[in-house]
C-alpha positions in Angstrom: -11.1 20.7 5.7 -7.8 19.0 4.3 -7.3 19.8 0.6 -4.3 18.1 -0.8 -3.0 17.6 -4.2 -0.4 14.6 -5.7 2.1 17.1 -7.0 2.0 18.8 -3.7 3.6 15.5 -2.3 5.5 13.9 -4.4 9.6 14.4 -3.4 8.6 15.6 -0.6 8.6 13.4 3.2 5.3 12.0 2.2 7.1 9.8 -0.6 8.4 7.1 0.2 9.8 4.3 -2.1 11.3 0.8 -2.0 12.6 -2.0 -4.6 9.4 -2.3 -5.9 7.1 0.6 -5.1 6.9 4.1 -4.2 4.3 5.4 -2.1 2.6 8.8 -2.4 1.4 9.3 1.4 -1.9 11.7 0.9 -3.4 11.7 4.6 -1.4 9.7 7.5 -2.2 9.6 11.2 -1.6 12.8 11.9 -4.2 14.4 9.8 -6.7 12.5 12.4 -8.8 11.0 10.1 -8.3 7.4 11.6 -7.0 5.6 8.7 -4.4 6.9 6.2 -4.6 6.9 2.1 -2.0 6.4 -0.4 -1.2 6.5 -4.3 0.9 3.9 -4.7 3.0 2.9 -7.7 4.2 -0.9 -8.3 6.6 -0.9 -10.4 6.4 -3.4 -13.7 7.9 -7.1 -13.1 8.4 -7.3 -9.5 7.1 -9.4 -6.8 6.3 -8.1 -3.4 5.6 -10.0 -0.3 3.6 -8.5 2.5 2.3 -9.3 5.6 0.6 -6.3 7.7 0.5 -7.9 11.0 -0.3 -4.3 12.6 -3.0 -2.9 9.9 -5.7 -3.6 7.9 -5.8 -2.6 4.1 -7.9 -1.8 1.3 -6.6 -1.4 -2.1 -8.4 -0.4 -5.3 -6.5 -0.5 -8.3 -7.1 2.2 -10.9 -4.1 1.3 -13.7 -2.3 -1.9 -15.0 -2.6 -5.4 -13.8 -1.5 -7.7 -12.0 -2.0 -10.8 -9.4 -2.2 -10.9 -5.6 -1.4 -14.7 -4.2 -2.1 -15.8 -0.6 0.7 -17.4 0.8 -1.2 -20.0 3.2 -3.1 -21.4 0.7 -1.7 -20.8 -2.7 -5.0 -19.1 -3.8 -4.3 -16.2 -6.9 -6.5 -13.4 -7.4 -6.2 -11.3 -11.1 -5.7 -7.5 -10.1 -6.4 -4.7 -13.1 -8.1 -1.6 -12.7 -11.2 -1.4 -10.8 -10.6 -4.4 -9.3 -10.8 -3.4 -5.2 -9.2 -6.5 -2.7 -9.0 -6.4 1.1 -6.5 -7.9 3.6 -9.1 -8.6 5.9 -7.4 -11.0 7.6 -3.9 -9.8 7.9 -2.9 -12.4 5.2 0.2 -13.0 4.1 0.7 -12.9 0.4 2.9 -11.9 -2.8 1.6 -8.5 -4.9 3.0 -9.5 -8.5 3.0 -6.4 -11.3 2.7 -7.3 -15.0 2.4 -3.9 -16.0 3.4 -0.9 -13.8 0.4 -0.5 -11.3 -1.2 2.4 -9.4 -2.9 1.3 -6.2 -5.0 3.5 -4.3 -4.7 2.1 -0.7 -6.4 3.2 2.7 -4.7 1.5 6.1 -6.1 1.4 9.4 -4.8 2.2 12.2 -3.4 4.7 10.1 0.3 5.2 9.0 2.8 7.9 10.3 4.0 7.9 7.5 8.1 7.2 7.5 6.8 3.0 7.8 8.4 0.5 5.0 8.1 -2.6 5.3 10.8 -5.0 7.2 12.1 -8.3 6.4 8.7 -9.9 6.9 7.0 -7.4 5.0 5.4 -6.0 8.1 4.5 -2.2 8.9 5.4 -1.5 12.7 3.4 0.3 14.5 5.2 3.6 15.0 4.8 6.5 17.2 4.8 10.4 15.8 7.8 12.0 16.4 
């Protein structure tokens, strides 16, 4: 069994941060659980687009609020706690913060866990070291 705790992780190589987020990485590929599950942190203000080309994703937010936008079509979707959304079809689209918000998200195939996004907002597919 895999017991792990937040404080365990943050600062260490399972945080990872960008512009607007920093991601608390709590089980990645190599724990062999076939996806991976993060604590994420968007920070208040910012605008983040994203396009996982590679992974699927599941988020359920669990503090502040927000809006996710799909590119294509221009369609806007009100995120705030308890609100759950899934990028079911790799979709490109912009993750806007009113408030600072904590995003609990679960990716599969799962991450490595050193993956940030590039300048498409993609998450290559990396090998473990």
């Amino acid at each position: 069994m895999l017991v792990r705790k937040l404080s365990e992780i943050v600062g260490t190589e399972r945080e990872t941060s960008a512009a607007n987020w920093t991601s608390r990485r709590l089980l990645l590929r190599g724990d062999r659980m076939g996806f991976s599950l993060h604590d994420t942190i968007i920070y208040a203000g910012t605008a983040t687009e994203i396009h996982y080309q590679n992974h699927l994703e599941a988020v359920y937010c669990i503090q502040g609020k927000g809006t996710v936008t799909i590119v294509a079509t221009g369609e806007e979707f009100v995120i705030e706690a308890g609100t759950v959304y899934a990028l079911d079809e790799h979709d490109r689209h912009v993750l806007r913060a009113e408030s600072e918000m904590r995003m609990i998200c679960i990716f599969n195939p799962p991450l490595v866990g050193t993956e940030t996004h590039d300048e498409n907002g993609v998450y290559p597919i990396l090998e473990e070291a």
